[in-house]
Residue frames as qw, qx, qy, qz and C-alpha x, y, z in Angstrom:
[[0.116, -0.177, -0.398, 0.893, -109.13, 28.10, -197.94],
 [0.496, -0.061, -0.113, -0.859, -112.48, 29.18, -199.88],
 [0.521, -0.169, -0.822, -0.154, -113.86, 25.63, -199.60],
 [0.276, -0.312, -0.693, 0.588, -113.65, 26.56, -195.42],
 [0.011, 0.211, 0.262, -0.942, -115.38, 29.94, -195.90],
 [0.499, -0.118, -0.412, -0.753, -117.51, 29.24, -197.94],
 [0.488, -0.222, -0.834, 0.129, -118.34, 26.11, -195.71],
 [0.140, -0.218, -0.533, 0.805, -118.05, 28.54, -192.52],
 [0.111, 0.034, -0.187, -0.975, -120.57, 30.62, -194.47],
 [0.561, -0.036, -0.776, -0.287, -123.23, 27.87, -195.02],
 [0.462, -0.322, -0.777, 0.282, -123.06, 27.27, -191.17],
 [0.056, -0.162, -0.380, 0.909, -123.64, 30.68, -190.33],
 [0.369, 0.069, -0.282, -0.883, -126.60, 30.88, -192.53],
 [0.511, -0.225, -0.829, -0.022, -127.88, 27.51, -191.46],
 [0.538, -0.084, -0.696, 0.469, -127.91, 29.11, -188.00],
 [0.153, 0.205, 0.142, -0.956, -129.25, 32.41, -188.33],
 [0.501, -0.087, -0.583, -0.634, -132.30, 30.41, -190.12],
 [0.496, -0.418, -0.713, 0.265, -132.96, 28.37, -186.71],
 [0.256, -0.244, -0.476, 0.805, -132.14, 31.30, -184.98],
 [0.288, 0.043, -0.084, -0.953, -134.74, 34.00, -186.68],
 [0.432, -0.223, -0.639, -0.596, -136.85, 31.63, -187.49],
 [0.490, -0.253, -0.782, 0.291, -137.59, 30.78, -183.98],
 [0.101, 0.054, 0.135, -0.984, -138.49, 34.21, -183.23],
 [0.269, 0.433, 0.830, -0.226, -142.57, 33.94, -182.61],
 [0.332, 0.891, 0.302, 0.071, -143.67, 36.86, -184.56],
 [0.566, -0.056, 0.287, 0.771, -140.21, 38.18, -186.66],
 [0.311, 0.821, 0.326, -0.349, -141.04, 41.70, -188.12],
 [0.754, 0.439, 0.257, 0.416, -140.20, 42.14, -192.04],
 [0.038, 0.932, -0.195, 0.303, -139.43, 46.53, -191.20],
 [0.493, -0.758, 0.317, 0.285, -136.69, 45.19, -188.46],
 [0.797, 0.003, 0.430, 0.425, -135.20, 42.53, -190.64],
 [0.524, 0.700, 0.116, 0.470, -135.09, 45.10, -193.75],
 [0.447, -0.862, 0.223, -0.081, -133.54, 47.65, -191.25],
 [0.615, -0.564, 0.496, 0.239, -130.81, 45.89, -190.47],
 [0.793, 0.243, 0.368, 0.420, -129.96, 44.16, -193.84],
 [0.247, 0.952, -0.014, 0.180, -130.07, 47.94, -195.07],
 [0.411, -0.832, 0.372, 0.021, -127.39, 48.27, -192.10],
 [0.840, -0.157, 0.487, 0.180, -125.52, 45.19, -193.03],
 [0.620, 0.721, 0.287, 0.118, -125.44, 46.78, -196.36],
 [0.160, 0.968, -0.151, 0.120, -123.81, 49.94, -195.79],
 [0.470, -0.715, 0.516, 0.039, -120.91, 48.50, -193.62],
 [0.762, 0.133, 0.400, 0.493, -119.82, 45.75, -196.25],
 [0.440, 0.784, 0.164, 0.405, -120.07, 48.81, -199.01],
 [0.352, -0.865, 0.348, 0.088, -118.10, 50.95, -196.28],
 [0.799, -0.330, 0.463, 0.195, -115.83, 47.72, -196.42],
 [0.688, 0.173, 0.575, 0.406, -114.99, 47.14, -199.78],
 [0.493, 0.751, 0.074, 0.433, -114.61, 50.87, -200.58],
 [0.524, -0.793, 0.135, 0.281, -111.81, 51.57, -197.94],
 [0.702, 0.059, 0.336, 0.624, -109.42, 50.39, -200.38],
 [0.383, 0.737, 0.277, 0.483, -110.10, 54.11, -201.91],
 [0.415, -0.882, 0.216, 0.058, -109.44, 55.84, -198.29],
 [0.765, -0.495, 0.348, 0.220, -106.51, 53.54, -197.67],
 [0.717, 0.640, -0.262, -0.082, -103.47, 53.94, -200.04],
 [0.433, -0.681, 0.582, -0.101, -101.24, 51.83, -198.00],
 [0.442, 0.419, -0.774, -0.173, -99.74, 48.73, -200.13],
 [0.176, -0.172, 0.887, -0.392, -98.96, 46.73, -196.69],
 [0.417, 0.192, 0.620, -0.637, -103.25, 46.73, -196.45],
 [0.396, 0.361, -0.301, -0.788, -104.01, 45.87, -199.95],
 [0.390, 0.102, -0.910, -0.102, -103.67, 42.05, -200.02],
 [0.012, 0.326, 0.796, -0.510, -105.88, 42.07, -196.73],
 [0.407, 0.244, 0.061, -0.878, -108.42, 44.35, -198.31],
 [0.307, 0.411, -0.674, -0.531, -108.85, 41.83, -201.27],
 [0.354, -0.137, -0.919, 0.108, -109.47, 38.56, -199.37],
 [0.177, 0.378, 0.655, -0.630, -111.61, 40.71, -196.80],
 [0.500, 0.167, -0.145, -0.838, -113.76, 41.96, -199.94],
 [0.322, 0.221, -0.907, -0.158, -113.80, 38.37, -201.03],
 [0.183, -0.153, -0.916, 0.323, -115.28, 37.06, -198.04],
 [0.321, 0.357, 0.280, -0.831, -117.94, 39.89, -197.86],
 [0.488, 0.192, -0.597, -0.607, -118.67, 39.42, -201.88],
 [0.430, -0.151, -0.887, -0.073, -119.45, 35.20, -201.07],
 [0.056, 0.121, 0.737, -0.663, -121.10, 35.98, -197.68],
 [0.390, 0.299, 0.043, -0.870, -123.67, 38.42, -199.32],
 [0.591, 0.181, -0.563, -0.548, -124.45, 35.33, -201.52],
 [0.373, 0.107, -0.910, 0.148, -123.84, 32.26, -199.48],
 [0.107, 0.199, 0.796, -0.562, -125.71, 32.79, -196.13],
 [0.556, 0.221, -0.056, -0.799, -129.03, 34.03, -198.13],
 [0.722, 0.110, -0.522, -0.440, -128.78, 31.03, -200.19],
 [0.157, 0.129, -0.827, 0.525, -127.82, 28.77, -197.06],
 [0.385, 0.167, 0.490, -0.764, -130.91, 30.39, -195.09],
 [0.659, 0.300, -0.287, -0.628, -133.21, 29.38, -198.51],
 [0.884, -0.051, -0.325, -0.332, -131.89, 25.77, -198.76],
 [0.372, 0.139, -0.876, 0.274, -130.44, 24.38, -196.11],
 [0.232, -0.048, 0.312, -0.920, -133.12, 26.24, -194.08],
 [0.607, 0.167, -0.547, -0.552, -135.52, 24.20, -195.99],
 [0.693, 0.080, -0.716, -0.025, -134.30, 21.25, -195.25],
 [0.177, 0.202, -0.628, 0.731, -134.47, 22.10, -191.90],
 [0.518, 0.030, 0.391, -0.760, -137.86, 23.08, -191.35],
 [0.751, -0.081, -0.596, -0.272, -139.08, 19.58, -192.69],
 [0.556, -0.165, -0.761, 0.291, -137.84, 18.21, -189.40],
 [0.250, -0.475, -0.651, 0.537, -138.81, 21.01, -186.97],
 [0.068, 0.801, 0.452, 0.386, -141.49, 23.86, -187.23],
 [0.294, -0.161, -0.175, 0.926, -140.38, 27.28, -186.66],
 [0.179, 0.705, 0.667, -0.162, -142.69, 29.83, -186.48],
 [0.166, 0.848, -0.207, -0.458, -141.19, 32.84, -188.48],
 [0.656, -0.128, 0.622, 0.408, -139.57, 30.37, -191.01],
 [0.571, 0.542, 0.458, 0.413, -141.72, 31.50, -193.87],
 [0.025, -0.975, -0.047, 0.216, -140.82, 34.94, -193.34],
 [0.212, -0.725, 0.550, 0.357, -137.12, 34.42, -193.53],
 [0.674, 0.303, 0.605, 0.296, -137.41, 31.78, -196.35],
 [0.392, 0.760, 0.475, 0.208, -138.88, 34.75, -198.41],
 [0.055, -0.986, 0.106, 0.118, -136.88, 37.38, -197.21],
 [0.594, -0.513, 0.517, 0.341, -133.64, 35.39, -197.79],
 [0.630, 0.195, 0.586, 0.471, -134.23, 34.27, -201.15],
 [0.085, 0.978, 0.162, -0.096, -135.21, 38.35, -201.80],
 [0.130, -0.883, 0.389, 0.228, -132.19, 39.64, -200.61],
 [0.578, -0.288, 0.628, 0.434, -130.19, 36.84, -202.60],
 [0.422, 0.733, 0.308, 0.435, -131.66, 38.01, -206.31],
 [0.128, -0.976, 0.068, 0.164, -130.93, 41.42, -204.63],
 [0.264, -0.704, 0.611, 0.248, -127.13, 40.76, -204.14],
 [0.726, -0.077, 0.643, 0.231, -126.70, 38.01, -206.99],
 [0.453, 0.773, 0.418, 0.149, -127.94, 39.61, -209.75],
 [0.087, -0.973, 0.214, 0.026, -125.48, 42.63, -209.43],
 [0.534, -0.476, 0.662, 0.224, -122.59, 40.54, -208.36],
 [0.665, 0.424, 0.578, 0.211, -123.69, 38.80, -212.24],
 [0.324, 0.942, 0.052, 0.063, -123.86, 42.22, -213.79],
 [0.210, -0.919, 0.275, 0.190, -120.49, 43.42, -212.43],
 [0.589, -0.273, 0.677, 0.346, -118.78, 40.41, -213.82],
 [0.500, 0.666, 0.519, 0.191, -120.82, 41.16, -217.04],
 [0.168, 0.982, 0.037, 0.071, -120.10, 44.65, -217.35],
 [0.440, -0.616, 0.522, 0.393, -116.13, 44.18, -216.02],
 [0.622, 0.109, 0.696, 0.342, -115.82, 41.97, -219.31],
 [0.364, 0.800, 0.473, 0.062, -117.91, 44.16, -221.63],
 [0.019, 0.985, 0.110, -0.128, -116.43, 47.21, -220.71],
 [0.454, -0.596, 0.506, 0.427, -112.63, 46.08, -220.20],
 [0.540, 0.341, 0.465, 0.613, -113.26, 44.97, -224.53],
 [0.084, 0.924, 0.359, 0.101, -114.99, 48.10, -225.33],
 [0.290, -0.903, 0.251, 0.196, -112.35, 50.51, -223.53],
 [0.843, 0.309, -0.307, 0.316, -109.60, 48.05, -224.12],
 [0.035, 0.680, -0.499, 0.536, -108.49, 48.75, -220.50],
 [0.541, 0.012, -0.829, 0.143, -107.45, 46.18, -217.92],
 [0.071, -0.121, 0.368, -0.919, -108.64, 48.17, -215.23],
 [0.672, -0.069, 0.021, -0.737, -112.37, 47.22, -215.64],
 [0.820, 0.032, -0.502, -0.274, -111.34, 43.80, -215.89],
 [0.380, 0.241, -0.761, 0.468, -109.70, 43.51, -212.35],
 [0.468, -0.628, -0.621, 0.024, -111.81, 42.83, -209.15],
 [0.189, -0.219, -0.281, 0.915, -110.89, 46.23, -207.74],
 [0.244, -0.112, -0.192, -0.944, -113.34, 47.58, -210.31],
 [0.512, -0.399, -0.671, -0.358, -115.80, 45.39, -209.70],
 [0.394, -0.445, -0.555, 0.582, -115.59, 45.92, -205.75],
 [0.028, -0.321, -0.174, 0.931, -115.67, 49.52, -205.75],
 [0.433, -0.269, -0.475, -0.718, -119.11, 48.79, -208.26],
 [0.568, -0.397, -0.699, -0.175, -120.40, 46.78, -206.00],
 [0.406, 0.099, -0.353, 0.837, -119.29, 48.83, -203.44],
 [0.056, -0.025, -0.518, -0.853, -121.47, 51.41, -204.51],
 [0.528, -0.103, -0.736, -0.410, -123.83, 49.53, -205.36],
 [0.542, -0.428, -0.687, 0.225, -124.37, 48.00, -201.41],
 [0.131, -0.295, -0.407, 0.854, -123.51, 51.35, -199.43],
 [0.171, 0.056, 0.008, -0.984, -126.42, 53.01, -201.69],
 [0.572, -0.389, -0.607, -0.391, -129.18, 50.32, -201.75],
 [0.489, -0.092, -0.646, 0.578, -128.31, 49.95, -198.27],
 [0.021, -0.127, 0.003, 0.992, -129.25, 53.46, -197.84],
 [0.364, 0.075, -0.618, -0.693, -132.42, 52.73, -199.42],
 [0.528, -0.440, -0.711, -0.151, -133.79, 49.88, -197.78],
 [0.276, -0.472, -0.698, 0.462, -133.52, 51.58, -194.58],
 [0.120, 0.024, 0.075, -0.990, -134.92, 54.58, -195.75],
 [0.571, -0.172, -0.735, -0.324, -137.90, 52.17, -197.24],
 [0.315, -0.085, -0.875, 0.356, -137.80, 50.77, -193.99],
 [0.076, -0.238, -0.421, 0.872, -138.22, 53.71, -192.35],
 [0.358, -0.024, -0.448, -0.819, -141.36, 55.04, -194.57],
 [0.467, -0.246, -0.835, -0.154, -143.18, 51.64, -194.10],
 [0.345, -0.324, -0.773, 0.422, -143.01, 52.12, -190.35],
 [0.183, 0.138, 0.160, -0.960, -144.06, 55.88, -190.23],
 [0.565, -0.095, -0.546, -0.611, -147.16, 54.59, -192.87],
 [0.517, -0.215, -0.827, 0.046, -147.94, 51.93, -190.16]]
């Protein structure tokens, strides 16, 4: 079942690299904009589990953080190389934008997603509580973590454009 999403993931990022890149003159303030947006609603996502204390929704919360966690990584790194390999065969004119803006936002969201697994481990010896070592904590860091960079780049965004 991850083999398909992650696969599914791969094709969406393959696609959204034809598709932006094909855009004649892509601007870097929308694209941060939105990721900012894209941001907050996964971090919304993957800290409902704190709204929601229903059991029933807990096993669906898990597999839907899941898929968010790999997305945030996969379609960036998709758009970087499969994108690539794409624009050898047909010239897009905003390619190098999104090349550079994908492989950004994938240190952005990899690096963390490294830390959280770094710091779940660290902390769960340190404490000696299992709690830091279960992927709840680490969601509700990374949570966090997306709803308040999120927050961030479109404030960023927003700055740039007033400065322009």
């Amino acid at each position: 079942m991850i083999i398909i999403i992650t696969l599914i993931q791969f094709i969406i990022g393959l696609y959204l690299s034809y598709f932006l890149g094909s855009f004649p003159k892509i601007e870097f303030l929308k694209l941060l904009n939105a990721t900012g947006l894209l941001f907050n609603i996964s971090g919304m996502i993957l800290l409902s589990d704190l709204i929601l204390k229903n059991n029933r929704f807990e096993n669906i919360l898990l597999f839907l953080n899941l898929i968010i966690l790999s997305a945030l990584l996969f379609i960036p790194l998709s758009i970087v190389s499969l994108g690539q390999f794409l624009s050898f065969f047909i010239e897009l004119p905003s390619y190098k934008i999104i090349f550079a803006f994908s492989g950004t936002i994938m240190v952005y969201v990899g690096a963390p997603l490294f830390m959280t697994s770094l710091l779940s481990d660290t902390f769960g010896e340190i404490l000696k509580k299992d709690f830091y070592k279960s992927s709840k904590f680490q969601s509700k860091f990374f949570g966090w973590y997306l709803l308040l960079s999120g927050m961030v780049l479109q404030l960023g965004a927003s700055i740039m454009d007033l400065l322009n």
